[in-house]
C-alpha positions in Angstrom: -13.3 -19.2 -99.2 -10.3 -20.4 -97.6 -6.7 -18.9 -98.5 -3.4 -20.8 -98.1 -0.5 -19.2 -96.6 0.8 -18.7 -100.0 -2.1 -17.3 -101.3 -2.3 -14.9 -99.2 1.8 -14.1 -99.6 0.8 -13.7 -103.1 -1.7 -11.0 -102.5 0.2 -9.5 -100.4 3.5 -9.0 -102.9 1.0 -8.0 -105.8 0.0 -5.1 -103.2 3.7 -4.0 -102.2 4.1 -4.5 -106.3 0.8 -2.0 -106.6 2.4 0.3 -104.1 5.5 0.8 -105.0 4.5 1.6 -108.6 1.7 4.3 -107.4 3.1 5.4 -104.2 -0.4 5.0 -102.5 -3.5 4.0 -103.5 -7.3 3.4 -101.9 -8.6 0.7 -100.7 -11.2 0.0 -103.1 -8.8 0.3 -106.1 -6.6 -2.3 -104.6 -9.3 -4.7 -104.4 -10.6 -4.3 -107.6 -7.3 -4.9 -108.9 -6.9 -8.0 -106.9 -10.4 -9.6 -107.9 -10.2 -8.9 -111.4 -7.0 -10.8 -111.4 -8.4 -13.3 -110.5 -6.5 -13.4 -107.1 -9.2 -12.8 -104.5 -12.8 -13.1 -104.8 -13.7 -10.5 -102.2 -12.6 -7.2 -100.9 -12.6 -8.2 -97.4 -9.5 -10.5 -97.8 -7.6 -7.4 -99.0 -8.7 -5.6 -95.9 -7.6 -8.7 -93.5 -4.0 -8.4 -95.9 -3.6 -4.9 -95.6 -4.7 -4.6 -91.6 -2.5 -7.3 -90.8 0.6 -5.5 -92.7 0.0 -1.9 -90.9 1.0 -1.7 -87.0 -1.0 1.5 -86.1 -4.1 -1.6 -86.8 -5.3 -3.4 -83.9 -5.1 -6.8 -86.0 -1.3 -5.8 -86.9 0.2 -9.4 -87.1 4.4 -8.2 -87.2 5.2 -6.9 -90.3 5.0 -3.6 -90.5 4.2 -3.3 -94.6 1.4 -0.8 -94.9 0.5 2.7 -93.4 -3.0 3.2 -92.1 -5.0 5.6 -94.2 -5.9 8.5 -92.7 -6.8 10.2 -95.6 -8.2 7.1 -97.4 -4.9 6.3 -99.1 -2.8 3.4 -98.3 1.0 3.4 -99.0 4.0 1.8 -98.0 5.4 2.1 -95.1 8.4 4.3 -95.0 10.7 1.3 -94.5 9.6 -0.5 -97.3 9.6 2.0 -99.7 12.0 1.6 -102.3 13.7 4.6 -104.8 13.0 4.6 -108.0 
């Protein structure tokens, strides 16, 4: 399936919005999340999303949203996180 650029925005806020409420999370729970919402139908959109948001990613598209899981765990990236 095809997304449109605001589609995809849209997925990409409800992650921030799922990050900044768990602090990090994996990659499979995000996706889950997201399909059962009814926002994506697959988990590889959610991967294009969060690649394209994390610059240590070779498909890093400018805006550095998301840290590259080393441990599994995605987060925010330290400029993006906000205090609660």
């Amino acid at each position: 399936m095809k997304y449109t650029k605001d589609q995809i925005e849209l997925m990409e806020a409800k992650i921030i919005k799922l990050l900044e409420e768990n602090g990090e999370m994996r990659f499979g729970k995000i996706a889950k999340l997201l399909i059962h919402s009814g926002m994506a139908e697959s988990s590889f959109i959610v991967s294009i999303i969060l690649q394209n948001g994390c610059k240590e990613h070779k498909n890093f598209k400018g805006n550095d949203l998301f840290t590259s899981p080393k441990t599994g765990m995605w987060r925010l990236s330290e400029g993006r996180e906000l205090t609660k």
